[in-house]
N, C-alpha and C positions, 0 to 999 in steps of 0.2 A: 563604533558601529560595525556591522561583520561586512565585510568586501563581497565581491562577486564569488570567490571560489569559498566561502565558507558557506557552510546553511546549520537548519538549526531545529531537530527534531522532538518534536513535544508527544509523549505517549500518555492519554487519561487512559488509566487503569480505574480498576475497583476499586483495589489494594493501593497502588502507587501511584504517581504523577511525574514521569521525568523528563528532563528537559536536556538535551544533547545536544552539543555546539562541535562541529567536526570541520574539517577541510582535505580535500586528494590531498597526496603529496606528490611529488614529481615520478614516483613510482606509479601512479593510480590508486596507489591501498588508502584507505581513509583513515586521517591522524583523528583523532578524541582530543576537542581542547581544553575543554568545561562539562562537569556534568551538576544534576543537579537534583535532590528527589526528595519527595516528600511526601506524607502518607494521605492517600485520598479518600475525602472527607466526603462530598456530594456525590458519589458517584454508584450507582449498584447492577452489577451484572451492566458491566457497559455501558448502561446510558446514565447521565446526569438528573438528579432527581433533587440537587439544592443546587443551586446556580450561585449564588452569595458563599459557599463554602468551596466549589470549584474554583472560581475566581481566588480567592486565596491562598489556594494549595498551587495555582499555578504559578502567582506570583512569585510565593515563597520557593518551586522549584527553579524557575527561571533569573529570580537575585542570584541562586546559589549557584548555578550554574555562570553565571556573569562574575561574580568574585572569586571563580575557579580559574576563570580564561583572562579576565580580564577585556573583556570583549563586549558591549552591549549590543543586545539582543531586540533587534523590533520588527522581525518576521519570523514565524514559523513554519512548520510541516505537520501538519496534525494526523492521527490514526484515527476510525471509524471504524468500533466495534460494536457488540452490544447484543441482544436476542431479537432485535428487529430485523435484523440482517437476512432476506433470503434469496436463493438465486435460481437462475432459472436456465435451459435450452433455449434457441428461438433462431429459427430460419427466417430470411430473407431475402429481395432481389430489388433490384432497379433494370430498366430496360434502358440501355444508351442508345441515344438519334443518331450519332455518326460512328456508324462498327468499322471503319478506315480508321479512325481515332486511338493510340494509344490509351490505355486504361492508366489515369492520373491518381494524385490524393485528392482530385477534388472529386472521383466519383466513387473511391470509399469512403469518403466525407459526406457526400448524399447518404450511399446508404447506411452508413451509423448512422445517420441523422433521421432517416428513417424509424430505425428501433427505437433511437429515442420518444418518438411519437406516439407508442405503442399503449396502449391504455392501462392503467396499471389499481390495483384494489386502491380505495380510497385515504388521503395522507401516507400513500407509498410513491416513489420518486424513483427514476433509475440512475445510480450510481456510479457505476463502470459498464461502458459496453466492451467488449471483449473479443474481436474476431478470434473464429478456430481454424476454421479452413476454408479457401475460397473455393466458387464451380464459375468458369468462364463460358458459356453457351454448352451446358453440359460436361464440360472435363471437370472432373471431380479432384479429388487431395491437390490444391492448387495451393502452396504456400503464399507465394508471394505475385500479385495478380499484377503489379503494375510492371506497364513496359509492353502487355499482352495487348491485341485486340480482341473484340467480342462484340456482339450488341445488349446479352443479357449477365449480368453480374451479382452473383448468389455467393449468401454466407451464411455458414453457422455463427453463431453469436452464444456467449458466455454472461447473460445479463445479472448484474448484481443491482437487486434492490432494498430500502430502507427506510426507514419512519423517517420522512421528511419533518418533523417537529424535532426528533430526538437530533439530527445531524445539525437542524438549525441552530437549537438550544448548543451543542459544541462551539460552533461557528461563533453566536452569543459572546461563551465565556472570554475564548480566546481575544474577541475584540475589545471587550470588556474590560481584559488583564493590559489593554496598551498595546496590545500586541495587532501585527498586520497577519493575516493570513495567507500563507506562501500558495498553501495547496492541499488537499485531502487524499489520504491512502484509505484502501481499506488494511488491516491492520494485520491479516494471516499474508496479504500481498507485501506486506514492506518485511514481517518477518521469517519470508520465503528468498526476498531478495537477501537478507543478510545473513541465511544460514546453508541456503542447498548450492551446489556446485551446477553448473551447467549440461556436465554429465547427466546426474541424480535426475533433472528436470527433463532431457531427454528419452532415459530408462522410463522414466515411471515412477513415481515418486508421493508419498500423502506426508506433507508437515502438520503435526499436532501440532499446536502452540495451547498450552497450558497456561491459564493466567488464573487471577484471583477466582472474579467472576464469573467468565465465560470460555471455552475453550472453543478455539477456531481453530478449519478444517481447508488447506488446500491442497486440491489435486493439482500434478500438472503430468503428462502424458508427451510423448515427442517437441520437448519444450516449449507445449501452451498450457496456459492454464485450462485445467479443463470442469472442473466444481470446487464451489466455496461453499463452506456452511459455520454457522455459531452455535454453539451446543452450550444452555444458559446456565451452565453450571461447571465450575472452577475447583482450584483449592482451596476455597471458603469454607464448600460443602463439607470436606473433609475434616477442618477446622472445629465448624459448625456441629457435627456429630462426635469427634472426642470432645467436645465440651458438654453435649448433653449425654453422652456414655460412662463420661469419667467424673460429673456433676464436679465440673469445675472453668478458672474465668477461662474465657475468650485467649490472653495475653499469654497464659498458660499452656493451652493446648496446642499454640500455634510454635509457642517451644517447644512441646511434646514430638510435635508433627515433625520438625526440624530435624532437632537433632538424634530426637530416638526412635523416632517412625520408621515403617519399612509396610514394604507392598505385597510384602510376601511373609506369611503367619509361621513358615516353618522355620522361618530363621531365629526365631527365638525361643531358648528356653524354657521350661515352665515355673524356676524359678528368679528368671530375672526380673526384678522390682524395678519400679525408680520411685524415691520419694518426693512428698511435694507439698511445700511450708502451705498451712494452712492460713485460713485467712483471721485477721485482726487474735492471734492468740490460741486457735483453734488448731486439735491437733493434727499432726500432718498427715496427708495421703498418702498409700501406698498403693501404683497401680503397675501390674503386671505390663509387662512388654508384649507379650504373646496377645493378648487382648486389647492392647492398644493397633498391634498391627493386623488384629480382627477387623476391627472398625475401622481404620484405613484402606485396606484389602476390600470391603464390601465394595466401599463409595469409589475406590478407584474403577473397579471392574467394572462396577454401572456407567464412569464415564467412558471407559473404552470401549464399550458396547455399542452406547450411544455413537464414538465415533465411524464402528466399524460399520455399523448401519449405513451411514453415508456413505461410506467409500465403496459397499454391496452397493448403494443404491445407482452410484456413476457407472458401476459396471465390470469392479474389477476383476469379475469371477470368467470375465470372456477374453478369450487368446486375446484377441488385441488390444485389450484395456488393462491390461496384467501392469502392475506396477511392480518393475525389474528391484528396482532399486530400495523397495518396501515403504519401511515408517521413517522419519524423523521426527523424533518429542523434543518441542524448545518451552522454554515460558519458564517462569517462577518454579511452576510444579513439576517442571522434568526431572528438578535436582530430589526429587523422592526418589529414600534409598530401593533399590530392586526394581523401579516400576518399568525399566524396558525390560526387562526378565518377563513380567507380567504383559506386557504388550507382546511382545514376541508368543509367550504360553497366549493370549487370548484370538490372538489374530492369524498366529501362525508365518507371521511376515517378521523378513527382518528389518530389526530395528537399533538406530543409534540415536543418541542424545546430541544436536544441534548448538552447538555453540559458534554465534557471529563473530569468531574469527579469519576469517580465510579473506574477508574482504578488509579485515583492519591493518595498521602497519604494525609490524614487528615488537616496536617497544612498548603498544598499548599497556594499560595496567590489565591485572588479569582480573580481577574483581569487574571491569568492564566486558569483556571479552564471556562472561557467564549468560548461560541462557536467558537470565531475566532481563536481560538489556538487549534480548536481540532484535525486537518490534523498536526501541529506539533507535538504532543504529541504522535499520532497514529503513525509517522514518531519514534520515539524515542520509544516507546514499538517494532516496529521492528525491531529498531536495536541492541534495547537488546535482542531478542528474536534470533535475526542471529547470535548475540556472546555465547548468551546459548547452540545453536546448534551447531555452533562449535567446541566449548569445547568439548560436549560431543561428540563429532565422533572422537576430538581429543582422549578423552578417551578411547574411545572403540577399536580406531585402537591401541594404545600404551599395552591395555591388551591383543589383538589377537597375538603383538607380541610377548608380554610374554609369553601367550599360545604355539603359534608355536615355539616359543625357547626351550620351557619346556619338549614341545615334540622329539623337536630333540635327545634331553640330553637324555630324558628317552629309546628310541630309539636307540641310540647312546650304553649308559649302557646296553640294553637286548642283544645288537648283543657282545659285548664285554664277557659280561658274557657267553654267547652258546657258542662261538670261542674261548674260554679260551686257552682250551691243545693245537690247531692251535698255537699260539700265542707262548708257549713256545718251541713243539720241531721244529716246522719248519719256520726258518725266511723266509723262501719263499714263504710257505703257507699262513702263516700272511702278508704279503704285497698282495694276490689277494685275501685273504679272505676282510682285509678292504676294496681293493678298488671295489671289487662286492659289500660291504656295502655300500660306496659310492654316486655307480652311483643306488643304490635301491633309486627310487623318497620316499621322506619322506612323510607321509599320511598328509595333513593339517589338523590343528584342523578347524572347524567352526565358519564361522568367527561369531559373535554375530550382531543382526540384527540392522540396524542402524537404526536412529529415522528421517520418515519420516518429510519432510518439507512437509506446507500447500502450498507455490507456487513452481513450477521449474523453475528456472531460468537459463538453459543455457545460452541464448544470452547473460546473462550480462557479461559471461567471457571475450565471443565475442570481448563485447562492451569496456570492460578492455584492451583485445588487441590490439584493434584499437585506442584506444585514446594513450596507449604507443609508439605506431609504428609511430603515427602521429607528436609525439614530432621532 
């Protein structure tokens, strides 16, 4: 069974399904024990659309992953992508009754709680809420609100919503496959946390993530996140058009794509060929490189259109939205030969390719450490990060009640000590002197502050109880 400091990141792709078994090491960089992958069956543009073939693409990733580490596997950290996916702006406030009152987590617990309440199109759900920046009785760029007094407390908010059927039907599989559910990312969030530097997120910063299906889109701006978006279309499309370009299979093209593709037309020759054994006896293909990476070149250009669309739409054409630090492309489809050449000529921003190493340990494999595994890895730093937080709130509740017991006692001993002579001449006295000590409310100690999370996730209790009840 995996202990407290291992966790275990499960990514449904279109294309893949992997399943990632990690732990810190005494450094903090995160070791890879087991991994595990398999090709996904149910799955299109994101959302699950056979549940029966999910289910055993997961299982099959998750065996292999367990006879890798040696390790068995019975919670996970699941990713949440898909074309359902959209996000929103949205202001709010609560008024607080006592403005003498330090501003707590329980009154940005109110108002998250608030947004969550928020009315949303119909079988849409909110996701992640998000603060950006706080306003305490009108002071505005407020990072960090608590510690502050005020009586009215206002926030920009970052709301990520989603097809509450497609996130359930995940939730489904997962429990389905045997498996408990740790927690839900969204899946441009887990593969932001295991490719961009702290820096990068500060500057200004837009992560592609390139995957089969769908390509996801985060901003993040003086280190919050500040837009998400899913753009329903992958390196499938790609796939998908050298096969109906070059009338040939699926299994072919996608070695086309590989290994001889490129994103950019001028790199090839006009007589470089490749050939390609025909089917059942039939002669073979011969298709030009230059026109292969025609039809590459289209489909890629339309998807970084689509992306830059979004990243115009957050605003980054204005001085203070400027993303210093440009693009990074991670996912399956980053590894297209020339395609940050082509990002860079379409955007005009600079751009590097994302590889989740900087947060792994040293001897990782490198085949790991490749863009396509960096949404699992980012999956697996969160859910070591959800078992870190834990702990520690398990710790801090278990010393308040130390505290509040310590108090009782000592409390307990002052009244004892005052009411002494009570005690001795009058057994009468002493049975209504204790019991006025009694019913006297004991003073709580304070509780110690607990350690904010980066996202809130109510619903996913929600989501916990509903998949129980469903059984």
């Amino acid at each position: 069974m995996e202990g407290d400091n291992i966790a275990v990141g499960l990514d449904i792709g279109t294309t893949k399904i992997v399943a990632m078994i990690g732990r810190k090491n005494e450094y903090g960089k995160v070791e890879i024990l087991g991994i595990g992958r398999t090709k996904s069956l149910g799955v299109h543009r994101g959302v699950v659309n056979n549940i029966t073939q999910t289910i055993q693409s997961i299982q099959q990733a998750i065996q292999q992953a367990e006879a890798n580490s040696g390790i068995e596997v019975s919670a996970v950290t699941v990713g949440i992508a898909g074309q359902h996916i959209r996000s929103l702006q949205h202001s709010d406030y609560i008024t607080r009754n006592d403005v003498e009152e330090v501003i707590e987590d329980d009154d940005i617990d109110n108002l998250c709680n608030q947004v969550h309440k928020l009315v949303m199109l119909p079988g849409e759900e909110i996701i992640h809420v998000l603060p950006q920046e706080y306003k305490v009785d009108g002071q505005s760029e407020i990072m960090e609100p608590r510690g502050m007094s005020g009586g009215r407390l206002e926030a920009n908010f970052h709301v990520v919503v989603g097809q509450i059927s497609s996130i359930r039907n995940i939730g489904r599989c997962v429990k389905n496959s045997g498996l408990e559910l740790n927690g839900m990312t969204l899946e441009p969030l887990a593969s932001a946390n295991a490719v961009l530097s702290q820096e990068e997120k500060e500057a200004g910063v837009a992560l592609i993530d390139i995957g089969g299906g769908t390509t996801d889109l985060a901003i993040f701006k003086d280190g919050i996140i500040r837009h998400t978006a899913v753009i329903p279309f992958g390196g499938n499309v790609i796939t998908e058009d050298i096969k109906e370009g070059c009338s040939i299979i699926e299994k072919q093209a996608e070695l086309l794509k590989v290994k001889f593709g490129s994103a950019w037309p001028g790199e090839n020759k006009e007589n470089e060929i490749v050939s390609i054994p025909g089917l059942r006896g039939r002669e073979p293909k011969e298709i030009s490189l230059k026109n292969l990476s025609k039809v590459i070149h289209y489909r890629a250009v339309e998807i970084i259109d689509q992306v830059y669309l979004e990243i115009k739409n957050y605003g980054h054409e204005e001085q203070k939205k400027k993303l210093i630090a440009g693009i990074v492309i991670t996912g399956g489809g980053a590894q297209l030969k020339h395609l940050k050449q082509l990002v860079e000529y379409v955007t005009g921003m600079d751009t590097r390719i994302g590889f989740p190493n900087e947060y792994l340990a040293g001897e990782t494999d490198k085949e790991i450490a490749s863009p396509t595994y960096a949404t699992a890895v980012g999956l697996v730093m969160d859910g070591l990060e959800r078992k870190a937080f834990e702990k520690e709130e398990k710790l801090l509740e278990e010393e308040a009640e130390k505290a509040s017991e310590e108090e009782n006692i000592a409390t307990a001993e002052t009244a004892m000590v005052e009411d002494g002579d009570s005690h001795v001449t009058n057994a009468e006295g002493a049975e209504e002197e204790t019991d006025s000590f009694k019913n006297e409310p004991v003073k709580q100690p304070k509780q110690p502050a607990r350690p904010s999370r980066n996202v809130v996730e109510r619903w996913f209790d929600k989501l916990k109880d509903f998949l129980d009840n469903a059984e």
